[in-house]
C-alpha positions as CSV (number, residue, x, y, z in Angstrom):
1,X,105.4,75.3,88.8
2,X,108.5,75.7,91.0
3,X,107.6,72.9,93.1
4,X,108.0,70.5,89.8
5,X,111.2,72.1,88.4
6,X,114.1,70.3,88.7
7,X,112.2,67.4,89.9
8,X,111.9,63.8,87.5
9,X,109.0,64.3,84.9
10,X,105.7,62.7,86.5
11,X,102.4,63.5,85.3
12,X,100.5,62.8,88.7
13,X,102.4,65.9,89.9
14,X,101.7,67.5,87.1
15,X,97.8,66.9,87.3
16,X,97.6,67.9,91.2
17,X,99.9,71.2,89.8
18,X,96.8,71.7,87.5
19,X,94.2,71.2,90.5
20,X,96.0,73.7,92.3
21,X,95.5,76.4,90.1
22,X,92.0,75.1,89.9
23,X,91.7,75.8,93.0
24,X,93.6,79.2,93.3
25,X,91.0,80.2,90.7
26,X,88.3,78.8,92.5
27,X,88.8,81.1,95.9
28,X,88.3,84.3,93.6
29,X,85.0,83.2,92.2
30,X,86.1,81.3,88.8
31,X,84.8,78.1,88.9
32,X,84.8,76.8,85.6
33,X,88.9,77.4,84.9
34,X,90.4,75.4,82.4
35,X,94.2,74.5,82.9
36,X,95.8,72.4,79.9
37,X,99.7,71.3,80.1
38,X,101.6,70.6,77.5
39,X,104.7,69.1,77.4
40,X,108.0,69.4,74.9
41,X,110.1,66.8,75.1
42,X,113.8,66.7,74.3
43,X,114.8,63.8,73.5
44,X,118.4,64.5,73.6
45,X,119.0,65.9,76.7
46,X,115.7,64.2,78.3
47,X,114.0,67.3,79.3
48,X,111.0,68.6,79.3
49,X,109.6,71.8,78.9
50,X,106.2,72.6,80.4
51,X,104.0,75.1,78.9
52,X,100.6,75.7,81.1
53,X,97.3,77.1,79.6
54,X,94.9,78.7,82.1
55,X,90.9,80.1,81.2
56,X,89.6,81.4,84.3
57,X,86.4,82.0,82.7
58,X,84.1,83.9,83.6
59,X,84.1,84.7,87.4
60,X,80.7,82.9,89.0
61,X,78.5,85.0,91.7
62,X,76.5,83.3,94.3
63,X,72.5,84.3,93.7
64,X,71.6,82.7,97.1
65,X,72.1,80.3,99.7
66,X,69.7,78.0,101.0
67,X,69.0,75.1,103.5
68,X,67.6,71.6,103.5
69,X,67.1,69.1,106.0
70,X,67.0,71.2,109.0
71,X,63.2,70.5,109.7
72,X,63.5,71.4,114.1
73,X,66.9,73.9,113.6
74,X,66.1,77.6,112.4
75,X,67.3,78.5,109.4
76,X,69.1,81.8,111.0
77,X,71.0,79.2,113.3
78,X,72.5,77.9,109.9
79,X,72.7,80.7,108.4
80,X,75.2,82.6,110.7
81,X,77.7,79.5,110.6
82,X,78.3,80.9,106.7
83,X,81.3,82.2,105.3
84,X,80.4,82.6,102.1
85,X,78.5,86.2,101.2
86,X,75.2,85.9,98.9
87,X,76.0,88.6,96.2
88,X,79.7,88.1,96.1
89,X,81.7,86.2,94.2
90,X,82.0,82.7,94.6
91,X,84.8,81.1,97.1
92,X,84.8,77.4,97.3
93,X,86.9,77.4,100.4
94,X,84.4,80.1,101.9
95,X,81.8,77.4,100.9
96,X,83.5,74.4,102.5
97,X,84.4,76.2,105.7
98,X,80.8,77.0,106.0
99,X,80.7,73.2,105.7
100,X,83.0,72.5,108.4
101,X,81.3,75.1,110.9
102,X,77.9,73.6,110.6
103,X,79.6,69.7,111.1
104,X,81.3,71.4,114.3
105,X,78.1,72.3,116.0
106,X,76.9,68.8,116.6
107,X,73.7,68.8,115.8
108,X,74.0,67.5,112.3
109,X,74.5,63.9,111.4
110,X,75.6,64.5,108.2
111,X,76.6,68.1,106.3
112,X,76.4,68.0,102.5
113,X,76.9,71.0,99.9
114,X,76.1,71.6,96.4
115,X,76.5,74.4,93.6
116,X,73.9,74.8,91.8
117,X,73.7,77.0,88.1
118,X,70.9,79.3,87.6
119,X,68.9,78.4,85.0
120,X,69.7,81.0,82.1
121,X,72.7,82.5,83.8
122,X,75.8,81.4,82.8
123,X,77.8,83.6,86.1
124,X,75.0,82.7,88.4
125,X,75.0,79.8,91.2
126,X,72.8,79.0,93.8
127,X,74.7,76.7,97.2
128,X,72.7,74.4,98.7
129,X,73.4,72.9,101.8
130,X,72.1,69.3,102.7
131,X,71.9,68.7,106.6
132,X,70.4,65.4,108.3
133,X,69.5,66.0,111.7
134,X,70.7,64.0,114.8
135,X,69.8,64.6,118.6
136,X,72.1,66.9,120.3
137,X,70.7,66.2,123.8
138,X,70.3,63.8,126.7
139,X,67.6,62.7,128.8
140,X,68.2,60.7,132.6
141,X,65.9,60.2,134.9
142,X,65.3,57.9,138.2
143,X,63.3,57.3,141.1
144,X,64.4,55.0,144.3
145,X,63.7,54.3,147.9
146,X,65.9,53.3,150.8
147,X,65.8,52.7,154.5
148,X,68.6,55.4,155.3
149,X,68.0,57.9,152.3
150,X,64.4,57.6,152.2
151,X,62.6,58.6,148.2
152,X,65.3,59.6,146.2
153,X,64.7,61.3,142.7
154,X,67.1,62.3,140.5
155,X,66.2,63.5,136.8
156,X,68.6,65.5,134.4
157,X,67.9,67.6,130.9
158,X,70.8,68.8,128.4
159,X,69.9,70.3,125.0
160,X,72.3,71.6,122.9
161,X,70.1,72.8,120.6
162,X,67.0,74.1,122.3
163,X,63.8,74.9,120.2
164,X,66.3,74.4,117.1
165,X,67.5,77.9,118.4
166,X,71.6,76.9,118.3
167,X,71.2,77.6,122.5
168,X,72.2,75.4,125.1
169,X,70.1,74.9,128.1
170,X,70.7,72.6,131.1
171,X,68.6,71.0,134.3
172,X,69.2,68.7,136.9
173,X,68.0,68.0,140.4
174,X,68.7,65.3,142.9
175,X,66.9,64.8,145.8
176,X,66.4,62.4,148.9
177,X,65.6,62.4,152.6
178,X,68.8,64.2,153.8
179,X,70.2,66.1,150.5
180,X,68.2,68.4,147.8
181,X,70.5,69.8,144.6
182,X,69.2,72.1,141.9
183,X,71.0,73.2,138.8
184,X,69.9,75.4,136.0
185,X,72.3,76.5,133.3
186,X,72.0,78.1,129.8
187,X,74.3,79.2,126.7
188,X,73.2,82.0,124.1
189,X,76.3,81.2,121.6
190,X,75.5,83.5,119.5
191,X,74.4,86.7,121.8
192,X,75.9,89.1,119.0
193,X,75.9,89.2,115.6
194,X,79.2,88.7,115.5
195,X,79.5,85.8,118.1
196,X,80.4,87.0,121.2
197,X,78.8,84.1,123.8
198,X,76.9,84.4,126.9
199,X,76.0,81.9,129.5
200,X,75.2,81.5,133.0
201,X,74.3,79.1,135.7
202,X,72.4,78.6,139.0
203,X,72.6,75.9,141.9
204,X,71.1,75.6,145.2
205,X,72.2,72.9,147.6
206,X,70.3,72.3,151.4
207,X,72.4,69.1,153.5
208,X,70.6,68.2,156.8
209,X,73.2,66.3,158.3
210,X,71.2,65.2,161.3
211,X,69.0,63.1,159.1
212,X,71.9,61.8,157.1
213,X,73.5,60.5,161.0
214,X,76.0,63.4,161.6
215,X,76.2,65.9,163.3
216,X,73.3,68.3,164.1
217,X,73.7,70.7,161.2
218,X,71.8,72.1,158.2
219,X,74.1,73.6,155.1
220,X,72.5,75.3,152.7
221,X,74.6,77.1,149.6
222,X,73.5,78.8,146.7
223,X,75.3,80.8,143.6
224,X,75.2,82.4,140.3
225,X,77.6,82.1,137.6
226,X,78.0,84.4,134.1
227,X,80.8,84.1,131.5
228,X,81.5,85.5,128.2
229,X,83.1,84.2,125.1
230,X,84.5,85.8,122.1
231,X,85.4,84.7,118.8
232,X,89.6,85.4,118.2
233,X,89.7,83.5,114.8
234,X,87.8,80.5,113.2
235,X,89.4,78.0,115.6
236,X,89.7,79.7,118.9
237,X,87.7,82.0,122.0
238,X,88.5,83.6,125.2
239,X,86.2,82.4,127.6
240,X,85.8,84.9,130.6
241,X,83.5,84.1,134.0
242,X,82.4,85.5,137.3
243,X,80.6,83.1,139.8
């Protein structure tokens, strides 16, 4: 209310005032507050004294939380991105950052949410989450011929969202008369319960640069690569790696 003290009398500030505490409310797990203003008016000194009526209610629980739409992603892949607790009270920012977390993994076109009473239960809800599916991968592939490189074939795999387990997994090789490159690479993002990452990656290179016109060499290279990641807050990691 201090925000509007002071200030000229306008009743869209007044009704964003009473959304706020709908809201405030709403994070403890009382989602049907009432908020009423009502205003006194002094005509003489053209002030106006505002009284504000809150009924939190009774507070709401969540009964459980369920999934729809996500026909080739698990539900446990869902599941972990929640913030909101079946058995506890209801949040509604705890149920729109679950929201948010499933739009940031990608492989959602579209992320919907609903609250849902229990039929019979008046401090009983059920969340529903709505998800349309979208490819979270790319495919390339291609097959030549020259006079100087010979057959060249080149193909490359990247899935974010492998077997609708929430893992990455990566493939690509590239290959002609003089040059042959392999790479294999894969992410477990949620290798904890508590998301701590783990991926890794290998490559293998040969180079004959006799037949590529060079000098009479062969290079051949190899390596292996691991990193870890680990969840500081809701927006940020540390990424370590060794290769």
């Amino acid at each position: 209310a201090k925000m509007i003290e002071g200030q000229r009398y306008n009743q869209a500030d007044v009704t964003a005032l009473e959304e706020a505490i709908k809201r405030y409310f709403g994070r403890m797990g009382y989602a049907h507050t009432e908020v009423r203003s009502v205003p006194d008016i002094n005509d003489e000194d053209k002030t106006v004294d505002l009284s504000i009526v809150v009924d939190p209610g009774k507070r709401v629980y969540v009964r459980r939380i369920q999934f729809q739409g996500n026909d080739a992603t698990k539900d446990e892949v869902l599941r972990r991105e929640m913030r909101q607790i079946e058995g506890a009270w209801l949040s509604d920012q705890l149920v729109e950052n679950g929201k948010v977390r499933l739009e940031r993994l990608g492989y959602f076109e579209n992320v919907d949410v609903e609250t849902i009473p229990v039929p019979g239960e008046d401090d009983q809800v059920d969340i529903v989450y709505n998800v349309k599916e979208q490819p979270s991968g790319t495919i390339s592939a291609g097959v030549g011929y020259g006079d100087f490189a010979g057959l060249s074939v080149n193909a490359a795999v990247s899935q974010e969202n492998f077997l609708g387990t929430g893992n990455r997994v990566s493939f690509s090789i590239d290959t002609n008369r003089y040059a042959k490159n392999l790479q294999l690479g894969f992410r477990d993002n949620y290798f904890t319960d508590d998301g701590v990452s783990l991926g890794g990656n290998i490559f293998v290179s040969e180079f004959d640069a006799g037949r590529a016109n060079l000098q009479q060499y062969n290079q051949k290279s190899w390596g292996v690569g691991l990193d870890l990641g680990f969840p500081v807050n809701e927006y940020n990691r540390l990424n370590f790696g060794i290769g």
